[in-house]
N, C-alpha and C positions, 0 to 999 in steps of 0.2 A: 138426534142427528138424522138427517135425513139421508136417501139414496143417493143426492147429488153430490151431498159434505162428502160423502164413503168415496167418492167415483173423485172428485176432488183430491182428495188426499192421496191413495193410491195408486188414480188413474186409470182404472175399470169401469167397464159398460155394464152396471148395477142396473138390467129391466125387471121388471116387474115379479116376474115365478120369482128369481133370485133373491129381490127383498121379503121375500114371502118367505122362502125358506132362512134368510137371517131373522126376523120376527119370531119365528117356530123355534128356532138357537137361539134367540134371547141376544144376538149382534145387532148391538146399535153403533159400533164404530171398530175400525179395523186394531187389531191387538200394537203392539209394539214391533214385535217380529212381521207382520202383515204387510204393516207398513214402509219397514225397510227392503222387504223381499218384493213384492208385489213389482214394482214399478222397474230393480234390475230384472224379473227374469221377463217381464214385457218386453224389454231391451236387446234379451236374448244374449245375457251376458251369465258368465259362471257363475254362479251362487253359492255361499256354504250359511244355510242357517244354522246357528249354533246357539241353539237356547233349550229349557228345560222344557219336560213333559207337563203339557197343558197351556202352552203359549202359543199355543195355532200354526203349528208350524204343516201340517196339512194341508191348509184353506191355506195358509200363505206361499205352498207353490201350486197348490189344483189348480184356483180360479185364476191366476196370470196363463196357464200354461191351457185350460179349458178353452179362455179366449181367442187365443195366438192361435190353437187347433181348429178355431173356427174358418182360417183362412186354409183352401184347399193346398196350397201349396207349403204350407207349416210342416209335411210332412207326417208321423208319427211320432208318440211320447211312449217309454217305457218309465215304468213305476217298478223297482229291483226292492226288496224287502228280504231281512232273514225270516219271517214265517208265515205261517198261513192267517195266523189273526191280524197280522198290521196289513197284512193285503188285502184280506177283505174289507177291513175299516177302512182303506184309503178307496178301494172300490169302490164301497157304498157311499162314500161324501162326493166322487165323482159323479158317481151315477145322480145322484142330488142336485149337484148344479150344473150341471154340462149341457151343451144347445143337445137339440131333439139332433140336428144334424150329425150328432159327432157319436160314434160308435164304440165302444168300450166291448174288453174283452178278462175276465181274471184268468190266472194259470196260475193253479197250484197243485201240493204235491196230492189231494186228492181228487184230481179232475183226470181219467180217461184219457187215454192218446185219443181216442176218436172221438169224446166231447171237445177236446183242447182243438180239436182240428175244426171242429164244427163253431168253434166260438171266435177261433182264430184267423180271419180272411183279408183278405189284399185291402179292404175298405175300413179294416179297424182301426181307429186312431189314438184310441190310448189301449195300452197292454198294463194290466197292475199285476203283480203276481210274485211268488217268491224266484231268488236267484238260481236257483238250479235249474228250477223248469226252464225258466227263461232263457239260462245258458244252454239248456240244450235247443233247445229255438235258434239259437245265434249259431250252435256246430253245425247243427242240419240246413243253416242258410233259409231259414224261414222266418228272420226276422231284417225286412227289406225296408230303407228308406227312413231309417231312423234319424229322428234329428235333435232330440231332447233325452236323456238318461235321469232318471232321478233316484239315487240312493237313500233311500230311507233307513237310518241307523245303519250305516257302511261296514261298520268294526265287523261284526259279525261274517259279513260277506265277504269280506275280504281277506278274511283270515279260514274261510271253505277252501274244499279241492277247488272251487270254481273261479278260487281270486286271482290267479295267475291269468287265465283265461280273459278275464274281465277288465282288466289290466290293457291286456294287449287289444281289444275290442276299441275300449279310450284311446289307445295310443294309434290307433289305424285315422291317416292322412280326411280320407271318403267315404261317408260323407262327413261332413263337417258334423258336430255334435256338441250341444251344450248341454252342460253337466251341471246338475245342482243334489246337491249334498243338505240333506236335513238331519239331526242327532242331537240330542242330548247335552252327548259326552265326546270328544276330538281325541279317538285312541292314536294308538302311534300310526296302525295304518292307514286308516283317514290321512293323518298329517302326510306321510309319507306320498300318500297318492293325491292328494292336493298338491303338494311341491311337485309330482312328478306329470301331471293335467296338465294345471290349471296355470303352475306356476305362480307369476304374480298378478295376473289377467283374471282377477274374480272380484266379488265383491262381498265382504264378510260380515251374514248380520247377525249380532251379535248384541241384543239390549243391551245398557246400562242394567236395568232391574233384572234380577235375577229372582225367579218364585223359590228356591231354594235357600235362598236369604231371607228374604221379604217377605211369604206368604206362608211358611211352615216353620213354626215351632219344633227344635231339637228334642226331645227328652228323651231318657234312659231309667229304667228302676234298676237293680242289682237283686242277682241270686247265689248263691252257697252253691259252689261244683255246677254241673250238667240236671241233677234232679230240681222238681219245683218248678221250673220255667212254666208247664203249663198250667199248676195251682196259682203259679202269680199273674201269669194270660187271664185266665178267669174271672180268679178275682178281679185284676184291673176292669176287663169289660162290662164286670156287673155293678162296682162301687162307681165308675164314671158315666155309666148308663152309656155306652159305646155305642151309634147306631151306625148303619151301613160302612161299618171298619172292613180293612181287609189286610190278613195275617200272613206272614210271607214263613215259609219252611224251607228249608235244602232236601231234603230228601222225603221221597214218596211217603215211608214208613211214618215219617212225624206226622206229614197231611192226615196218614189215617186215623192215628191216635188223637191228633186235635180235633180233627173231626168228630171222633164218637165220645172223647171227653166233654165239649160245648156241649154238644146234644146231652150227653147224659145231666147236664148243669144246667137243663135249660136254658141256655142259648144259641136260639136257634143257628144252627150253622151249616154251610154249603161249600163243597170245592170245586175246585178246578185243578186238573192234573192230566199229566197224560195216559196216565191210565181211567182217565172219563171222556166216552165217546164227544161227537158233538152236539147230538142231541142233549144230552148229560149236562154239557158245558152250557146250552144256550141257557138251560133251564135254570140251572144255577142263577144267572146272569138275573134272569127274569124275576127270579124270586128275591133279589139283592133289590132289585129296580123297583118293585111295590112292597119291599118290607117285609114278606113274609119272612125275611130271612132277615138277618140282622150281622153275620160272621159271614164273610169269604176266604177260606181258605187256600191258599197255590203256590204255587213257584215262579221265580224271574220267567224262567224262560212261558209258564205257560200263561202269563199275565202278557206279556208283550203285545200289543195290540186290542187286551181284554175293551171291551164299548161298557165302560160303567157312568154310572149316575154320581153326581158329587160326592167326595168318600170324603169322612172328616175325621178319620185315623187308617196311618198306616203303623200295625205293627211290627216288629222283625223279632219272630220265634229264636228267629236263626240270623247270623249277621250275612249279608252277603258277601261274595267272595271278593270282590273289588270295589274301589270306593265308586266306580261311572256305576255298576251294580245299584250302590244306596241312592244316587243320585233318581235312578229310574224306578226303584221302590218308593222312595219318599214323592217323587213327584207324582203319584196318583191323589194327592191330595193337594189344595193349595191351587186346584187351577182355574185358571179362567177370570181371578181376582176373587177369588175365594180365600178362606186360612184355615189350614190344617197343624194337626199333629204329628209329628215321625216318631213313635215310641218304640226304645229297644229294650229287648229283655236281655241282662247282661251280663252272663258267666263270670268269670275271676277269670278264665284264660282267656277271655273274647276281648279283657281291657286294652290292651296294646291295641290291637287291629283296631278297635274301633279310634281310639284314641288317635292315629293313624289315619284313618277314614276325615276325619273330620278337620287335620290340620292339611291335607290335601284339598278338602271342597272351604276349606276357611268356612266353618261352621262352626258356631258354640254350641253345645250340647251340656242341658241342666240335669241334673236330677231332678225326676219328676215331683212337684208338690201339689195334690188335689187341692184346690178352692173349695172354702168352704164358706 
C-alpha cells in the first residue's frame, strides 16, 4: 500500500519523514481502529475509541490531532494518562511524527516544578503527561487555550482525588473543547462521563474484530492449594521453550521470589516493579528487547504503558483483580495481527473468579494441552 492508499483511506497528509517512520513500524495500512478514528477527530468531533491493547489506538488519535495542531489557530491538545509509562510512550510516538513546527511538552509526577515550567510555555502545542500534574496546571490557571483533551484509559483518572475536578473542567461552557477517550475497557465511569460530555454527540469506534477473541488463545493449567504455582511457572517456561513471555504477580513479595526462583532454574529473568528505579526498569526492558532475557516479571499497574517488543506469552502467576485487569494483561500479546497465548496458573480458590472473568469478556478458556 502506498502513502496515497494510507491518506485515501483515513484522509491524512502522509509526507515523506512520516512514511519513513511507518516503514521503521513495519505500517503499511492504517489498523481497523485507525481508520474509524482518524477521519472523526479530523472533523473535530467527540470520539471514544474502544478497542483492545495493540490496535493502535495511539497513532489513531496523535496523527489526526498532530495534523489539525498544524494549523495555528487549532489551539492546544492535552494528552491526561493514569501514569507516567503511558505518558511517555504516547510522548515519544508524538515526538515521532509531529511537524518540526509543533512544540510538545511531557509533565509528570517526576519532572521539577521548575523543569515543568521551563518545558511548559505559551507556544506548547501538545502537553502529554499524567492527570494530577496536569490538574494542577489547570488550578494554577496555567493551562490556557485548550481545545482538544484526550484521555487515555479514563477509569483510572477519574476515579483519583482529581476526577471531580476534571469533570467540571469538560463541563465548563469556554472554550469549546473536543474530547476523545481511548481504553481498553468502558468502566462505569467512563460510561458515566460519556453520557454526562458527550451525550449522544460522539462518534464510537469500536472494531468488529476484537484481538481478545481473534488473536489470543485462552489457556489455564491447575494447581493443588496456593503452593507449586511457581514449580508449574517453570516448568511450563522450560517444557514450551517460552521466549520473551512476560509474568503478571499482585504483589511485590511474589515478583521477588519469581524473580530469584527463574534465575535459580536458569531462566533468565528480569522485573519490573515499583520498587526498581528507572534506570532499573529501562534496562529490564532492554534486555527483553535483544534476548538476553527471556522472563519479565511485574504488575498491572507497573506494565501500563510498558514499550515491549512482540510478547507470545502472557502468563498470570496471579489472576487479576477484575476482568478489564485480564483484558489489559492478556492484550500485551496478540497485537498488531500477531497470536498469542493468555496462560493462567489456577488455584482451586481462583476457579469461580476466573470462571467469571471469562463469561464477562465472552472468552473460552482451555486447559492447556502441549503439542507434540
Amino acid at each position: 500500500m502506498s502513502e496515497h492508499d494510507f491518506a485515501a483511506l483515513v484522509g491524512l497528509e502522509i509526507n515523506e519523514r512520516i512514511q519513513q517512520e511507518f516503514n521503521i513500524d513495519g505500517i503499511a495500512e492504517p489498523t481497523a481502529v485507525q481508520e474509524l478514528a482518524i477521519p472523526a477527530i479530523l472533523a473535530g468531533k467527540h470520539t471514544v475509541l474502544h478497542s483492545g491493547t495493540g490496535t493502535g489506538k495511539t497513532l489513531g488519535y496523535l496523527l489526526p490531532i498532530l495534523q489539525r495542531l498544524q494549523n495555528p489557530e487549532q489551539g492546544r491538545c492535552v494528552v491526561m494518562t493514569p501514569n507516567p509509562e503511558l505518558a511517555m510512550q504516547s510522548y515519544r510516538v508524538a515526538n515521532r511524527y509531529k511537524d518540526e513546527s509543533i512544540t510538545t511538552a511531557s509533565i509528570t509526577p517526576n519532572v521539577t516544578a521548575q523543569r515543568q515550567k521551563e518545558r511548559l510555555n505559551k507556544s506548547t502545542r501538545i502537553v502529554i503527561g499524567t492527570s494530577g500534574r496536569i490538574l494542577e496546571l489547570y488550578a494554577n490557571k496555567k493551562m490556557k487555550n485548550v481545545t482538544t483533551i484526550v484521555l487515555d484509559e479514563p477509569d483510572p483518572i477519574l476515579t483519583s482525588k482529581g476526577g471531580d475536578f476534571l469533570r467540571e473542567i469538560l463541563s465548563r461552557p469556554e472554550p469549546k473543547v473536543q474530547l476523545v477517550i481511548a481504553t481498553a475497557t468502558l468502566g462505569p465511569q467512563t460510561i458515566l462521563l460519556i453520557e454526562e460530555i458527550m451525550k449522544n454527540d460522539y462518534v464510537l469506534v469500536k472494531p468488529e474484530i476484537d484481538p481478545i477473541n481473534t488473536q489470543i488463545k485462552h489457556r489455564f493449567i491447575s494447581v493443588k492449594g496456593e503452593t507449586g504455582k511457581d514449580v508449574s511457572l517453570a516448568r511450563f517456561i522450560e517444557e514450551n521453550r517460552c521466549e520473551r513471555c512476560i509474568v503478571f504477580a499482585n504483589q511485590p513479595q511474589a515478583i521477588r521470589h519469581l524473580y530469584r526462583y527463574l534465575n535459580e532454574h536458569k531462566l533468565k529473568a528480569v522485573s519490573i516493579s515499583r520498587e526498581r528505579n528507572r534506570d532499573q526498569c529501562k534496562q529490564a526492558i532492554e534486555e527483553i528487547k535483544s534476548a538476553k532475557a527471556r522472563v519479565i516479571i511485574t504488575t498491572d499497574a507497573a506494565a501500563r504503558g510498558m514499550d515491549l517488543p512482540q510478547i507470545d506469552w502472557v502468563l498470570h502467576y496471579d489472576l487479576p483483580n477484575t476482568a478489564q485487569g485480564y483484558v489489559h494483561r492478556a492484550g500485551r500479546t496478540g497485537r498488531a495481527g500477531n497470536t498469542g497465548t493468555s496462560l493462567t496458573i489456577l488455584a482451586d480458590k481462583e476457579r469461580a473468579k476466573f470462571k467469571k472473568f471469562c463469561k464477562a469478556l465472552a472468552i473460552e478458556a482451555k486447559p492447556f494441552r502441549r503439542q507434540r
